[in-house]
Structure formats: structure tokens, C-alpha cells
C-alpha positions in Angstrom: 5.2 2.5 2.3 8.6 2.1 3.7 8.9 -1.1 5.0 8.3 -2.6 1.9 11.0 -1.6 0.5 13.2 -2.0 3.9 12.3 -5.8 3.5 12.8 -6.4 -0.2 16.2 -4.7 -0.3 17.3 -6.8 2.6 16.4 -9.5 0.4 18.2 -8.6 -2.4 20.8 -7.8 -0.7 20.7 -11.8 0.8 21.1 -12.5 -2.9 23.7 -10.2 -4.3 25.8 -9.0 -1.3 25.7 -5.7 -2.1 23.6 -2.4 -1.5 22.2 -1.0 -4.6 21.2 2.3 -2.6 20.6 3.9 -5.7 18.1 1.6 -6.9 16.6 1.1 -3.5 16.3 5.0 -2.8 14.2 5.7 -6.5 11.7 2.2 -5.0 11.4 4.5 -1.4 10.4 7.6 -3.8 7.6 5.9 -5.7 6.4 3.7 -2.5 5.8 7.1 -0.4 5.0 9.0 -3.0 2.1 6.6 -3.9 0.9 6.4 -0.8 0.8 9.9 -0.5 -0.7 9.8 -4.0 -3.6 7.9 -2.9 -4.1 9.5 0.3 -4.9 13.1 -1.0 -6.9 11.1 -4.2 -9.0 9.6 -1.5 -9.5 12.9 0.0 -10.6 14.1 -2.9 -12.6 11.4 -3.8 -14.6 10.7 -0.8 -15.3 14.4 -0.2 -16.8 15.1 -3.3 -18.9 11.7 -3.0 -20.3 13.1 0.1 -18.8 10.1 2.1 -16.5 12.4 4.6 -19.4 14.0 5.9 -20.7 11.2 7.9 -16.8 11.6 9.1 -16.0 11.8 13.1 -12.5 10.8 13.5 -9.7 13.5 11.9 -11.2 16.1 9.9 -10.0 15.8 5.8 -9.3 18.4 3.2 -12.0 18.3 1.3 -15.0 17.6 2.9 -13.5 20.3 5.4 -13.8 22.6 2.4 -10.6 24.3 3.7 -8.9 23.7 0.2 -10.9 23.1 -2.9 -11.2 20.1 -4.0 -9.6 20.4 -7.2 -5.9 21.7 -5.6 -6.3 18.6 -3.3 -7.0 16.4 -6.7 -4.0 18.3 -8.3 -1.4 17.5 -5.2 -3.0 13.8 -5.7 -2.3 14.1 -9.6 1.8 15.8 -8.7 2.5 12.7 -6.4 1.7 9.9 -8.5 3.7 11.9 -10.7 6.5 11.8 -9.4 6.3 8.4 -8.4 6.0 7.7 -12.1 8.8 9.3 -12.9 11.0 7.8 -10.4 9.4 4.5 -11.6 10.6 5.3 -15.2 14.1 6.3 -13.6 14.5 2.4 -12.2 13.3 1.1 -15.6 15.4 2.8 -17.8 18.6 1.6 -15.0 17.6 -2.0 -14.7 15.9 -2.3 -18.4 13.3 -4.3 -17.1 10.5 -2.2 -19.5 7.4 -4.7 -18.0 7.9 -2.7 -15.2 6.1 0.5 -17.1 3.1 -1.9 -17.2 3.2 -2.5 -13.5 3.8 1.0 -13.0 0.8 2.2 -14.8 -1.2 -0.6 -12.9 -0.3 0.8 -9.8 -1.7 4.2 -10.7 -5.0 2.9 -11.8 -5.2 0.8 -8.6 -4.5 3.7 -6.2 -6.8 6.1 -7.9 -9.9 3.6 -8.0 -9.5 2.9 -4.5 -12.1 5.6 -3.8 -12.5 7.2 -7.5 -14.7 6.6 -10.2 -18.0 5.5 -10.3 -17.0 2.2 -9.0 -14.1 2.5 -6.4 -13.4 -1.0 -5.7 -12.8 0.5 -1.5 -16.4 0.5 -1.1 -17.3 -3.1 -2.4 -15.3 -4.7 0.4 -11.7 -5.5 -1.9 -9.6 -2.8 0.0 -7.8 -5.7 2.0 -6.9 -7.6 -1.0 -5.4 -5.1 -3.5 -3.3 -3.1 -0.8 -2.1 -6.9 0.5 -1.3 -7.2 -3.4 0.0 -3.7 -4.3 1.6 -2.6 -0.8 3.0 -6.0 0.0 3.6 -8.8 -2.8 4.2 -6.1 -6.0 5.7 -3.4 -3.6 8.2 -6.1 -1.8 9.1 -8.2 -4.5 9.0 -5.2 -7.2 12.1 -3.8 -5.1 14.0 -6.9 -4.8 13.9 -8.1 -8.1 15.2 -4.6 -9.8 18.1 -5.0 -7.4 18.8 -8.3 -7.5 16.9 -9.7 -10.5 15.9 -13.0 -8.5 12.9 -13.3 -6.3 14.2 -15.8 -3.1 11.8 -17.4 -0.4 13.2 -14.2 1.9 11.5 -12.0 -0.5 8.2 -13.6 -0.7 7.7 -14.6 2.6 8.8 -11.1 3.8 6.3 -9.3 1.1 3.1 -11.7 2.5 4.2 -10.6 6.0 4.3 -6.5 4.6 0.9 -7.4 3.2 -0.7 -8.5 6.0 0.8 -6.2 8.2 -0.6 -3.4 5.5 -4.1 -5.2 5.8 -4.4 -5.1 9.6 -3.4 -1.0 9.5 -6.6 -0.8 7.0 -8.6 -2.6 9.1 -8.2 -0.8 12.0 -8.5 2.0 10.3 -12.0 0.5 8.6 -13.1 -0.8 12.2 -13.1 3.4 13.6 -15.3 4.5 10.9 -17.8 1.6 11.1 -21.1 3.4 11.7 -19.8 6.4 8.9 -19.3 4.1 6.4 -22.5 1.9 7.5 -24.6 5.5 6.6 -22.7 6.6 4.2 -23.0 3.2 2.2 -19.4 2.8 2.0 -19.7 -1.3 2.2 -15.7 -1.6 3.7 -14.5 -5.5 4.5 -15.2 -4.3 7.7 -18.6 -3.0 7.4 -19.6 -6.7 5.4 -18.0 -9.1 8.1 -18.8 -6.9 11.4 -16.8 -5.8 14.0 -15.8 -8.6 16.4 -14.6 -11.1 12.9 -13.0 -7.8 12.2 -11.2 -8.1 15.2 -10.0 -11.4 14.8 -9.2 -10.8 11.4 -6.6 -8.0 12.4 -5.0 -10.8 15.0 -5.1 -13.2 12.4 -2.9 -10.4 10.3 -0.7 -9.5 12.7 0.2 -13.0 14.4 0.6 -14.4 10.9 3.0 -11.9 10.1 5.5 -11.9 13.2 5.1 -16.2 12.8 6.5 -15.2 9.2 9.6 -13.4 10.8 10.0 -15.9 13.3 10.0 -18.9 10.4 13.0 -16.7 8.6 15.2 -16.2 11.8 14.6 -20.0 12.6 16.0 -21.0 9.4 18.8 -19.2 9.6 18.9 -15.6 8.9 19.4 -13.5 12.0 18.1 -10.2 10.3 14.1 -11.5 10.1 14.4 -10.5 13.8 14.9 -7.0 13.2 
């Protein structure tokens, strides 16, 4: 959720000289507080579905049934919230009003991870909307609203994000295998295996440093960081 935005203001700031803090402070608020958003949704989610209790790695919220599930649904509802209302803050600065649509987007994309009768999480498309939403919309969303320009730092960095994001949710997918195998949670992971899983997540995270390395070698001495 941070990195993100750490990489698309340094872009931004490639393009304009200057720190819009301001600006890049309200992108931080709605980054985290979507993640966090979509966290406790997917704790709610999943527990009610019955998924969680096939669970063996860290116990969760719900299908603990240490909070009900409805205050975990409510602290999911307050996050994405507030990241709504930070997102409105940035449109109403830069009066870029699109930026409502992709907003609302974002909501819908976190919540059906695991909600509704469909979550798209359990048909194998986890990988490809957080690489969109975590990385490309995430990374270039925060440059353009500073700098209203998208350069090649911006996009490069935001595939490298994505990827990066992608190999944390497969690793993540790869521990709960077997759960997700009984509980018919049909992850990437679960529909490719575990060793092309494997490569997958070097494929990620070598692409991804190759991307930094490309940046530095054309000239800019901050893709090292």
C-alpha cells in the first residue's frame, strides 16, 4: 500500500521538481486505508462463506468468532470510508473529477475480491486485478494528481509495484494451498500448482528488480533505492 505511492511521487517529483506532500500524504491515506479496507472485508467475507475454517495459518476475526461478523464488516465499511473521502479531498484539489469514477471502482474491486456471490479471488483473477489496482492505478493515480503527466519512470515503476504486489499474493496463496483446494477457493495458485507457482513468484520478483536496474542504467540514480 505504501510503496506505491513512494514510487509514483518520486516520479512526479522527476517531472515537476517539487514535493507536493499534501497531495502525496491524502494518495498514502486512501492506499492504506484500502488495503486495510479489503483486509477486514475479506475477513468478513470468507468467514461467513465458511472458507476460514479449513484455515491453519493465523487465526482471523471472524471465522474465530472472537468479534461478530457484522463489527468486522462495519470496520471494513469505516476504512473504505475514509479512503473515499480522502479520495474526494485530492479531487476536489487537483479537479480531476474522473478520478470519482476510479475511486468508486476501486471500492467495488476491493470488496468483490472475496464478497458477493461471485468474488472474482476465488476464480483465479486475484493476481491480475491487485497488479492493476495496487500497482498500475495505485502508482500512476499518485503521479498524475501531482504532476498531471504520466513519464516512463511512472509506468515502469508502477509494473514493478504490481508485480512485486503479485508475488506477496502468491506466496501468500501458495501457504493456504490445501485450505483453499477443500474449501473450493480455486486461487491462481490452486489452478497452476505449486512448483509453476513457484516460478511464477521468481518470475515477479526478478522482473521487478530488472525494472529498477533498467531505470538506474538510464540515468536516474534513485531506481536504486
Amino acid at each position: 500500500a505504501v510503496t506505491p505511492i513512494l514510487v509514483g511521487t518520486g516520479a512526479a517529483i522527476l517531472v515537476t521538481d517539487v514535493f507536493h506532500w499534501v497531495i502525496a500524504l491524502f494518495c498514502l491515506i486512501v492506499s492504506v486505508s484500502l488495503q486495510i479496507g479489503v483486509n477486514y472485508a475479506n475477513d468478513y467475507s470468507d468467514g461467513i462463506r465458511g472458507t476460514d475454517d479449513f484455515r491453519v495459518g493465523p487465526a482471523r476475526l471472524t471465522a474465530s468468532r472472537k468479534v461478530r461478523p457484522r463489527t468486522v464488516l462495519l470496520v471494513a465499511l469505516a476504512f473504505f470510508a475514509i479512503a473515499a473521502v480522502a479520495g474526494l479531498a485530492i479531487t476536489i484539489r487537483t479537479q480531476q473529477w474522473w478520478l470519482l469514477a476510479v475511486g468508486a471502482v476501486c471500492i467495488i474491486a476491493a470488496w468483490f475480491y472475496t464478497g458477493g456471490k461471485r468474488p472474482y479471488g476465488y476464480y483465479g483473477l486475484g493476481e491480475l486485478v491487485v497488479f492493476v489496482f495496487f500497482g498500475l492505478v495505485a502508482t500512476l493515480g499518485t503521479t498524475w494528481v501531482q504532476a498531471l503527466a504520466l513519464p516512463q519512470e511512472a509506468w515502469f515503476g508502477a509494473v514493478g509495484v504490481g508485480l512485486l504486489a503479485c508475488a506477496v499474493l502468491l506466496a501468500n496463496n501458495l501457504r493456504d494451498i490445501d485450505q483453499d483446494r477443500v474449501a473450493g477457493k480455486k486461487t491462481l495458485t490452486v489452478l497452476i500448482g505449486r512448483t509453476a507457482t513457484r516460478w511464477l513468484f521468481t518470475v515477479f520478483v526478478l522482473a521487478a528488480f530488472l525494472i529498477a536496474a533498467y531505470l538506474a542504467w538510464i540515468g536516474y540514480p534513485i531506481a536504486w533505492l
